[in-house]
C-alpha positions in Angstrom: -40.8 34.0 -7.9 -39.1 30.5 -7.3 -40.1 29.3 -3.6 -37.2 26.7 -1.8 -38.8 23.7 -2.3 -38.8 24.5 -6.1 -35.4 24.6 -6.1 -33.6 22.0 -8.9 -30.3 22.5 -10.5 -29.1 25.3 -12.5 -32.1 27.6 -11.1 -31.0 30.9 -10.8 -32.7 33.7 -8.4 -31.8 36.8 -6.5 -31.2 37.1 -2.8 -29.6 40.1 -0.9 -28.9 42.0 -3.9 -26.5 39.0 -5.7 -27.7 36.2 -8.3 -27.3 32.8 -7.2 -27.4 29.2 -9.1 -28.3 26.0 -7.5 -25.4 23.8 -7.9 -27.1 21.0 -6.1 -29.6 20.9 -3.7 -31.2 17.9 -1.5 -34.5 17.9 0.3 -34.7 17.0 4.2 -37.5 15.6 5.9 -35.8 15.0 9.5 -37.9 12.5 11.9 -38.0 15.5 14.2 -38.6 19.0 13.1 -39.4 20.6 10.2 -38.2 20.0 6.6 -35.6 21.5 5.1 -33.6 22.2 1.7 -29.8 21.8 1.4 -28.3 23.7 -0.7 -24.7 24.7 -2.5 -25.1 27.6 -4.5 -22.9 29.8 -6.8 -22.7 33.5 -6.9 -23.0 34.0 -10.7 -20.9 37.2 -11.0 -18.1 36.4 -8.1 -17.7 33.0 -8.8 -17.8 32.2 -5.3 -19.7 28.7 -3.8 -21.5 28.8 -0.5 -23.9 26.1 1.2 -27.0 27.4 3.0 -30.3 25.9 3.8 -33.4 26.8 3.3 -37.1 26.7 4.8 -39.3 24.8 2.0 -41.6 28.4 2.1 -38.8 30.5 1.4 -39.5 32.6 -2.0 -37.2 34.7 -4.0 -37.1 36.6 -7.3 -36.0 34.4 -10.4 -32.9 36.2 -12.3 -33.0 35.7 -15.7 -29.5 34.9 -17.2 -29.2 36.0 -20.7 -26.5 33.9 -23.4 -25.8 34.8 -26.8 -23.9 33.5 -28.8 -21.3 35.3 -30.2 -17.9 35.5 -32.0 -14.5 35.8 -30.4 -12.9 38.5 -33.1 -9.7 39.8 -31.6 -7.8 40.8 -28.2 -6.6 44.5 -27.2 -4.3 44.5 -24.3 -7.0 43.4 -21.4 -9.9 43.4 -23.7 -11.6 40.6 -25.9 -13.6 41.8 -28.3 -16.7 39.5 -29.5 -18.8 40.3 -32.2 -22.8 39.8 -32.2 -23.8 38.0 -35.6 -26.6 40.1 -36.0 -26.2 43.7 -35.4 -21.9 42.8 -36.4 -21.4 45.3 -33.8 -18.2 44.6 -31.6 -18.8 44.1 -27.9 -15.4 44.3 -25.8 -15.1 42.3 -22.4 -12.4 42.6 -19.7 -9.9 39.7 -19.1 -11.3 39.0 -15.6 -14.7 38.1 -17.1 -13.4 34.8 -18.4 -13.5 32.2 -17.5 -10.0 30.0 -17.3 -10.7 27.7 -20.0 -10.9 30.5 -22.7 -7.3 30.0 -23.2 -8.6 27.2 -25.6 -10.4 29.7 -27.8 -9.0 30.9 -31.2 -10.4 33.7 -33.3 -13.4 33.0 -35.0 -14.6 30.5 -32.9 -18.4 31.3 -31.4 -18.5 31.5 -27.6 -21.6 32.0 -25.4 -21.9 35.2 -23.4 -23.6 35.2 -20.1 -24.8 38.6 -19.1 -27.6 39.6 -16.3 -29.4 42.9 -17.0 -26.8 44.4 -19.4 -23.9 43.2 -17.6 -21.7 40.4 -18.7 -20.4 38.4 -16.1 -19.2 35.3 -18.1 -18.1 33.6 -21.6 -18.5 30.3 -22.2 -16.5 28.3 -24.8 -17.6 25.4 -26.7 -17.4 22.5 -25.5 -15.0 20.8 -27.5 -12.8 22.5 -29.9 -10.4 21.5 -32.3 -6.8 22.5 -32.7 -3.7 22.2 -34.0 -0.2 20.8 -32.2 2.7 23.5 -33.1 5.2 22.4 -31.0 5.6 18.9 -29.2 8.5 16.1 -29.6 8.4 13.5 -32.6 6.3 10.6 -32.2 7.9 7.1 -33.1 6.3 4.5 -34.8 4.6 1.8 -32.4 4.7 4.7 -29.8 1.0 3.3 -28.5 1.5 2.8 -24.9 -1.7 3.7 -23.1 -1.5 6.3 -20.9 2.0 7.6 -21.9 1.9 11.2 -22.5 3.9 14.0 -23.6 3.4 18.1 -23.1 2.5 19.6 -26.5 2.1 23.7 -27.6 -1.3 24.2 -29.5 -2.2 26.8 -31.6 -3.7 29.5 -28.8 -0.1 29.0 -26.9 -1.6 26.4 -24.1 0.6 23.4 -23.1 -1.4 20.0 -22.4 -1.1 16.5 -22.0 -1.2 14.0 -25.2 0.2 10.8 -26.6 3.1 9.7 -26.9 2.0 9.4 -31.2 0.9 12.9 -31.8 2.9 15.1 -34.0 3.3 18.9 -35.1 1.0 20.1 -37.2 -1.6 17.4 -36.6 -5.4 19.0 -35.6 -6.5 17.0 -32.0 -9.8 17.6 -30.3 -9.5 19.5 -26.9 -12.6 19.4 -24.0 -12.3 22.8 -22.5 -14.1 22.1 -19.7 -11.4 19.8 -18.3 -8.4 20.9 -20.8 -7.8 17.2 -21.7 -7.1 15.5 -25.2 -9.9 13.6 -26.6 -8.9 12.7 -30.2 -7.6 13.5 -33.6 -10.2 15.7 -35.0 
């Protein structure tokens, strides 16, 4: 049991049937009154974000989020199939369980599966990735202008942002969390 005034980031309990995460919460002691917490929460399987407050007393069951890591093998039509390093058994996972920064993921590469008693809500992508350019205009010599960019195709079929002195076939480091060029890997 986690009671309200517990409450930090990234907890995760049940209330009314659904799993919820703290995204951020705030404490509030009003001159008048009784205190309070403020909170913005996530529903961990819908995706949705609500804000609701809370009386400090308040207690609710933790939910235990699961994540293993495992290994993005192949795709089937509306199914991703990941496969667990251990057991090398093949787990398959609908398209509307990822997230939108999976496009960034190429086979082979290990994601993070979230799952909450036996169902998997969520697959989380490393963090930074590394990829190759196959399609984007030539880059010039002394094309170093800052914050010039150009659309280029990766590898997985994506389109982003990079400079202007990027070429095909040259690996570049990707952040999936926000989609944007970092580096030359």
């Amino acid at each position: 049991m986690v009671s309200a005034g517990d409450f930090r980031n990234g907890v995760t309990f049940e209330m009314e049937g659904q799993v919820w995460q703290i995204i951020e919460f705030q404490h509030v002691k009003p001159g008048k009154g009784a205190a309070f917490v403020r909170t913005k929460l996530r529903n961990v399987i819908a995706g949705s974000v609500v804000e609701k407050t809370f009386s400090p007393t308040d207690k609710y069951p933790t939910a235990y989020i699961e994540r293993k890591e495992m290994e993005y093998s192949y795709n089937d039509g509306d199914l991703y199939y990941f496969m667990d390093p251990e057991s090398y058994e093949l787990v398959p996972i609908g398209s509307n369980d990822l997230d939108d920064n999976f496009k960034f993921v190429k086979e082979g590469m290990a994601c993070r599966i979230l799952s909450y008693k036996g169902k998997v809500f969520g697959v989380e992508p490393p963090n930074f990735v590394d990829l190759q350019v196959v399609k984007t205009d030539p880059g010039f010599k002394g094309d170093t202008a800052t914050n010039t960019l150009k659309p280029a195709t990766l590898e997985t079929g994506v389109e982003i942002k990079v400079p202007l002195f990027i070429d095909e076939g040259e690996m570049i480091q990707i952040d999936t969390r926000t989609g944007e060029y970092l580096g030359r890997a």
